[in-house]
N, CA, C and O of each residue as an XYZ file, in Angstrom:
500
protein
N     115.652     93.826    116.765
C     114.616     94.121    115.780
C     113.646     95.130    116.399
O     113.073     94.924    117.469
N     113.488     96.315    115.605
C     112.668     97.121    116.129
C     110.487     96.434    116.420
O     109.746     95.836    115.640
N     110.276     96.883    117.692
C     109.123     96.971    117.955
C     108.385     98.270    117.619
O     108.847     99.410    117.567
N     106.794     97.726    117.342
C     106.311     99.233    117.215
C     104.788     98.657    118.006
O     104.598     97.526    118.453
N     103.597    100.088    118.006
C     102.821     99.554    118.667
C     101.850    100.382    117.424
O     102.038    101.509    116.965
N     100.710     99.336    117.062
C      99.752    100.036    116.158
C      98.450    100.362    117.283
O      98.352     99.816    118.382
N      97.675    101.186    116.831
C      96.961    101.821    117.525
C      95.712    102.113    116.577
O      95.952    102.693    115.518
N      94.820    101.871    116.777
C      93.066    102.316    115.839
C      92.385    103.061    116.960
O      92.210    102.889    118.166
N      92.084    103.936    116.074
C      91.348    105.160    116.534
C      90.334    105.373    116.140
O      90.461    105.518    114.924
N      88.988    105.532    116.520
C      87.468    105.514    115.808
C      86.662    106.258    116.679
O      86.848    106.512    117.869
N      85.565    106.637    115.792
C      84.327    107.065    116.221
C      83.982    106.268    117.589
O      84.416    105.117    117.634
N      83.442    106.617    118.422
C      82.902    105.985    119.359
C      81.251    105.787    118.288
O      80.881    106.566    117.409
N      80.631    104.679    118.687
C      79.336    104.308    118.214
C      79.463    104.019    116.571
O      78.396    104.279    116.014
N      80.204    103.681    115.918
C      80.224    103.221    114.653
C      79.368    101.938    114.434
O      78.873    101.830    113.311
N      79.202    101.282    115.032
C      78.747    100.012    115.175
C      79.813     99.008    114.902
O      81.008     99.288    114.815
N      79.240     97.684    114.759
C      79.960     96.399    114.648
C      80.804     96.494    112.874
O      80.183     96.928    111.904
N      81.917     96.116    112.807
C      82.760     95.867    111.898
C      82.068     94.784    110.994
O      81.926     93.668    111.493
N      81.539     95.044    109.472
C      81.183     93.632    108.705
C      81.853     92.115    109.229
O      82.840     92.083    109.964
N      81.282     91.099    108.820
C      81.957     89.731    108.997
C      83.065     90.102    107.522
O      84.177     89.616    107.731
N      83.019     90.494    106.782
C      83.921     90.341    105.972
C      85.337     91.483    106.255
O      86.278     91.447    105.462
N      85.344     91.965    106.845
C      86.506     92.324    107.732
C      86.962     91.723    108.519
O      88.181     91.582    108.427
N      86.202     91.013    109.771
C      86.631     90.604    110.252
C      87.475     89.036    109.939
O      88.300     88.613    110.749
N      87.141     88.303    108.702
C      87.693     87.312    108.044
C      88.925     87.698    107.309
O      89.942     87.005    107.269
N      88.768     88.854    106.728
C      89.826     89.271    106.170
C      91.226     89.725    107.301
O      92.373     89.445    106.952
N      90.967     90.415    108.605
C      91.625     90.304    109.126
C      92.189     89.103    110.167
O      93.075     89.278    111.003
N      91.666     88.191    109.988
C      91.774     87.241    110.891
C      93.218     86.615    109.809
O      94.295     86.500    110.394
N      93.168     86.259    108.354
C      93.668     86.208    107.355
C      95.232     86.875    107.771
O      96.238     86.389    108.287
N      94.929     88.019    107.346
C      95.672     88.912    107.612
C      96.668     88.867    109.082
O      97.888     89.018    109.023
N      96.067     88.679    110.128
C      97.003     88.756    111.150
C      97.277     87.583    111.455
O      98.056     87.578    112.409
N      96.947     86.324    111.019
C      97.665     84.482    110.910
C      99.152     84.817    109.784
O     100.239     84.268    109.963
N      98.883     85.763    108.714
C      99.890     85.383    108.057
C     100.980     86.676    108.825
O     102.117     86.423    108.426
N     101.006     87.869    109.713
C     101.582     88.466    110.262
C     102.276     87.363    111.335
O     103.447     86.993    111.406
N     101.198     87.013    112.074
C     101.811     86.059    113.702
C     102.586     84.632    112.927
O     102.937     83.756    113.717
N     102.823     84.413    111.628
C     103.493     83.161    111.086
C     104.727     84.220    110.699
O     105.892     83.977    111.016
N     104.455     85.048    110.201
C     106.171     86.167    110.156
C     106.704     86.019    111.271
O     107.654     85.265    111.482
N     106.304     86.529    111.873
C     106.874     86.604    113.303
C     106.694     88.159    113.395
O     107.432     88.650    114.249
N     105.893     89.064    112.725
C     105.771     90.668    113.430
C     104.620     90.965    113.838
O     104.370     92.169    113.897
N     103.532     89.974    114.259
C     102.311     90.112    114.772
C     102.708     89.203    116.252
O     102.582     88.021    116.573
N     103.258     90.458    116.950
C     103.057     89.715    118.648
C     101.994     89.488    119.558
O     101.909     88.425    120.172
N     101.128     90.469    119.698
C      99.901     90.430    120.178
C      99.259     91.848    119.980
O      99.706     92.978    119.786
N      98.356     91.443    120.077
C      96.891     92.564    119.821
C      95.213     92.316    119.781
O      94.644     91.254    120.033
N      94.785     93.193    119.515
C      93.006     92.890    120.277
C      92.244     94.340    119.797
O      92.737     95.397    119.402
N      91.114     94.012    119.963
C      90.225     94.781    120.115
C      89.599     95.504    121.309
O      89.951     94.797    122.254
N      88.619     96.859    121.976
C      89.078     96.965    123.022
C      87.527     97.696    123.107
O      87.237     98.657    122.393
N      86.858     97.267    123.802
C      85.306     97.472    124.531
C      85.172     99.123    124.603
O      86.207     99.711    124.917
N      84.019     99.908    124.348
C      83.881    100.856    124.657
C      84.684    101.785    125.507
O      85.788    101.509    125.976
N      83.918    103.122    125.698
C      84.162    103.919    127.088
C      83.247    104.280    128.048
O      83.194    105.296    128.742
N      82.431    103.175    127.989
C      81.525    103.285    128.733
C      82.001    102.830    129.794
O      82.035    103.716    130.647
N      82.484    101.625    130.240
C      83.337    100.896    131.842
C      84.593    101.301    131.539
O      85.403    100.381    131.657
N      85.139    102.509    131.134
C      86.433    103.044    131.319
C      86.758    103.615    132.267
O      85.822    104.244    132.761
N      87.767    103.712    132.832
C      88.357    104.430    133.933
C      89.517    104.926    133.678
O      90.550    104.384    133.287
N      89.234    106.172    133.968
C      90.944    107.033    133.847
C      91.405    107.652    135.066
O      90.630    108.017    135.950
N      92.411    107.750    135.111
C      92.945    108.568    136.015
C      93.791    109.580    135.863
O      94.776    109.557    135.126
N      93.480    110.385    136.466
C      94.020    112.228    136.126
C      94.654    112.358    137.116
O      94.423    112.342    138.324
N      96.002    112.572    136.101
C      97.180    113.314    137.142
C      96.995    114.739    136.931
O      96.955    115.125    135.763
N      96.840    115.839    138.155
C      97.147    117.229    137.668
C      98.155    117.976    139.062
O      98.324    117.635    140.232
N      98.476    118.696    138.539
C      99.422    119.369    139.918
C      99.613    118.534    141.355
O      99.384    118.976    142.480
N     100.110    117.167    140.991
C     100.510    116.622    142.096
C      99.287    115.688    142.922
O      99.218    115.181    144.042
N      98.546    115.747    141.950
C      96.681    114.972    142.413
C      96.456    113.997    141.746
O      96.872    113.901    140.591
N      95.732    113.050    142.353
C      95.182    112.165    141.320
C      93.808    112.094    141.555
O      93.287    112.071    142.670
N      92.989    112.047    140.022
C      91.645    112.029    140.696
C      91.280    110.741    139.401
O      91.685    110.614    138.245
N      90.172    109.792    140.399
C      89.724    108.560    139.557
C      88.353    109.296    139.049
O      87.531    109.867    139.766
N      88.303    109.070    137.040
C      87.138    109.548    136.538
C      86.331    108.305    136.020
O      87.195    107.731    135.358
N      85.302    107.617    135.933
C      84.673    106.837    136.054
C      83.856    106.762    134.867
O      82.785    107.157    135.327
N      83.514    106.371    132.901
C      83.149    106.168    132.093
C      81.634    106.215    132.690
O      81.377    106.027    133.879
N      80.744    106.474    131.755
C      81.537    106.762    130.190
C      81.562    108.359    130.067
O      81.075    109.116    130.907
N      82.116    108.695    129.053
C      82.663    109.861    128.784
C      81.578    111.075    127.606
O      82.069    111.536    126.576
N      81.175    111.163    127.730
C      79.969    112.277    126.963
C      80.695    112.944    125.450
O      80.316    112.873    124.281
N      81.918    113.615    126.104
C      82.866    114.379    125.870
C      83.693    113.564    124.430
O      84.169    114.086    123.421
N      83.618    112.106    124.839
C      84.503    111.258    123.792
C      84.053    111.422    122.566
O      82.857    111.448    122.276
N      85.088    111.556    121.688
C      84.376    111.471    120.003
C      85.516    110.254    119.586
O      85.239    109.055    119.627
N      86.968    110.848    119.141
C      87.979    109.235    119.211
C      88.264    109.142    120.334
O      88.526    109.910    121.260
N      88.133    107.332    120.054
C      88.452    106.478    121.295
C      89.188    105.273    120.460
O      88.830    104.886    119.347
N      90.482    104.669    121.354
C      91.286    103.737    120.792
C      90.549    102.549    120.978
O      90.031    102.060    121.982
N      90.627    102.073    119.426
C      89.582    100.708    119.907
C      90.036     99.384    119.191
O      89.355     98.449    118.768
N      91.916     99.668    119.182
C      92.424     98.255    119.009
C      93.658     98.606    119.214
O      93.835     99.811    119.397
N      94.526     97.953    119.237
C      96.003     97.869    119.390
C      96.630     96.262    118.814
O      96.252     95.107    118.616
N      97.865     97.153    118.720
C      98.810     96.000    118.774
C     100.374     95.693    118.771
O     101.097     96.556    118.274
N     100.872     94.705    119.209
C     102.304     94.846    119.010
C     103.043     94.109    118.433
O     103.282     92.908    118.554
N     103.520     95.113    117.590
C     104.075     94.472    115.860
C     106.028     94.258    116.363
O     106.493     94.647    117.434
N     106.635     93.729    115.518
C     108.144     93.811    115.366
C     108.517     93.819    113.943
O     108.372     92.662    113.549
N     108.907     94.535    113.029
C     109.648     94.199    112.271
C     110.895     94.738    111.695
O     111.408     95.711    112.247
N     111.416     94.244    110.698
C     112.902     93.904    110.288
C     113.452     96.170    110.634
O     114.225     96.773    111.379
N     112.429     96.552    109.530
C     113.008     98.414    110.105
C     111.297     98.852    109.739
O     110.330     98.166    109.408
N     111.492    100.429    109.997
C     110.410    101.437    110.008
C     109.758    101.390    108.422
O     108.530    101.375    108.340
N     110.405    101.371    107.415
C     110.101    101.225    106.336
C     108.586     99.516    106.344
O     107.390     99.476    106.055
N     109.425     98.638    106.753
C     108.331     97.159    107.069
C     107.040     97.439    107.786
O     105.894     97.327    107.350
N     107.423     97.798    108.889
C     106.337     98.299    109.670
C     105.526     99.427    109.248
O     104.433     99.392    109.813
N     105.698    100.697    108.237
C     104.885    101.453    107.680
C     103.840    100.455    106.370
O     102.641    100.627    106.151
N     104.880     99.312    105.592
C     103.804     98.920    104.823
C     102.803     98.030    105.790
O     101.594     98.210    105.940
N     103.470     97.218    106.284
C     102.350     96.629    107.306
C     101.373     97.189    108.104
O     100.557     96.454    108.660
N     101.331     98.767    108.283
C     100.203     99.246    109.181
C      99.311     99.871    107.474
O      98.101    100.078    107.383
N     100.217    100.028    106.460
C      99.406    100.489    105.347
C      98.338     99.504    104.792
O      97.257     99.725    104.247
N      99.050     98.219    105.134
C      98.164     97.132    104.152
C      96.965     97.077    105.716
O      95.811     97.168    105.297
N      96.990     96.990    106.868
C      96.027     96.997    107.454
C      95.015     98.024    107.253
O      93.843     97.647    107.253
N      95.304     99.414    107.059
C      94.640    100.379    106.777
C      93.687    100.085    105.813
O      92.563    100.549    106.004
N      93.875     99.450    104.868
C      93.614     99.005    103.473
C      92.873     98.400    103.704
O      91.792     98.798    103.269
N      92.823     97.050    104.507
C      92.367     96.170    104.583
C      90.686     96.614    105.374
O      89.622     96.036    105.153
N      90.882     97.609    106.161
C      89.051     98.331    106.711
C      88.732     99.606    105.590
O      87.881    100.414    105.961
N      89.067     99.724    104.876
C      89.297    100.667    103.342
C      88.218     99.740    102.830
O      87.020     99.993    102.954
N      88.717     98.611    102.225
C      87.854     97.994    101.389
C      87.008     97.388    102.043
O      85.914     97.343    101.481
N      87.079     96.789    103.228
C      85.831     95.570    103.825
C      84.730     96.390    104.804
O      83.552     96.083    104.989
N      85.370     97.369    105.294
C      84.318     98.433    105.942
C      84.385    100.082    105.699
O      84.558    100.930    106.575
N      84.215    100.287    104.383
C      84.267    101.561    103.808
C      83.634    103.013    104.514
O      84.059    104.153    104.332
N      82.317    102.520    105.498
C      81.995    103.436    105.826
C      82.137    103.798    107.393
O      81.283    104.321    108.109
N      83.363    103.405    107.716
C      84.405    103.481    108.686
C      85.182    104.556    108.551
O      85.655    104.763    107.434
N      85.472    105.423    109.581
C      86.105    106.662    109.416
C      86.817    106.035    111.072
O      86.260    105.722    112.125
N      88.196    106.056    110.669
C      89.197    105.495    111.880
C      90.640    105.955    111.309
O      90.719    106.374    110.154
N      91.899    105.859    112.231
C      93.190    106.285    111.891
C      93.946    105.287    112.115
O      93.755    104.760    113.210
N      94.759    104.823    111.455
C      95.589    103.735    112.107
C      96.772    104.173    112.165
O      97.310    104.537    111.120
N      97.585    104.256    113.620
C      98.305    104.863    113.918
C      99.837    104.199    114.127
O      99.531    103.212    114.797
N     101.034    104.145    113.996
C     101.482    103.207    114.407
C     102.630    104.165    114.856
O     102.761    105.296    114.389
N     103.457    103.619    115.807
C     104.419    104.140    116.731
C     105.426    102.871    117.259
O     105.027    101.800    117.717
N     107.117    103.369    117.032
C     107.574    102.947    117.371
C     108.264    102.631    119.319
O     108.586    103.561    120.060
N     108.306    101.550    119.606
C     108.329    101.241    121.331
C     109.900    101.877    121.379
O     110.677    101.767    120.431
N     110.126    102.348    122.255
C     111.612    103.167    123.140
C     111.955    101.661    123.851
O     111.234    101.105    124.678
N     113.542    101.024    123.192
C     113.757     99.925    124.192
C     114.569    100.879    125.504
O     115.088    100.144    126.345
N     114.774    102.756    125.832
C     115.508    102.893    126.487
C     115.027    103.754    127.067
O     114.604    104.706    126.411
N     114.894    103.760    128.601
C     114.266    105.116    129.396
C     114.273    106.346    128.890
O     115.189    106.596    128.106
N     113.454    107.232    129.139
C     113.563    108.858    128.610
C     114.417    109.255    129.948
O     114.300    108.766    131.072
N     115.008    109.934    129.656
C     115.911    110.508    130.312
C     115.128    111.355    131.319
O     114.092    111.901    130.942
N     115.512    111.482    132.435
C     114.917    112.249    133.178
C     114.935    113.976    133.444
O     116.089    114.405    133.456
N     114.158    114.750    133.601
C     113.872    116.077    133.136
C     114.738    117.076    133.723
O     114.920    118.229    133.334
N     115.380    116.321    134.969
C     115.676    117.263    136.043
C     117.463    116.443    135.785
O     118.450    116.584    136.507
N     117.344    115.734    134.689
C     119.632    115.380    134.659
C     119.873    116.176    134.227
O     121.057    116.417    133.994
């Protein structure tokens, strides 16, 4: 059964999500995790205590939050399974929907992407 990984993308500083979103999704992802295509997922703290690390020409350099520069920042995930791509597009649609109506003045992307069960091939075979 295919996996996919959803992904929310937002404004940094939007503020807190209504309680009525957040009920509605709580709703919402009990009756996903009783399907069985809500595996796990969360919400995900600023970029302020973020840390990245930059690979460039063979370097790594540790950059240390928060980020000035940030406008989207991923600020949920999750990992879905279902039956094909068609399931999993309505299921990231009805989530979309679901901060549509309960937090309208939310400007976010919900992204969803399917997981590779098989290495990428390497550049240099």
């Amino acid at each position: 059964m295919p996996r996919f990984m959803g992904f929310v993308k937002m404004e940094e500083g939007q503020g807190n999500p209504p309680q009525a979103l957040f009920d509605a999704m709580d709703e919402y992802i009990g009756k996903e995790a009783a399907a069985g295509t809500f595996l796990d997922g969360g919400g995900l703290f600023g970029v302020n205590d973020a840390v990245n690390f930059l690979v460039r020409q063979g370097e790594v350099t540790r950059v240390d939050g928060p980020y000035a520069e940030a406008k989207e920042v991923v600020g949920g995930w999750a990992l879905l399974q279902y039956d094909s791509l068609e399931d999993a597009i309505a299921g990231q649609q009805e989530f979309a929907d679901l901060h549509a109506k309960y937090w309208p003045e939310c400007s976010m992307v919900a992204t969803l992407r399917q997981v590779s069960d098989e290495p990428p091939e390497a550049a240099d075979a």
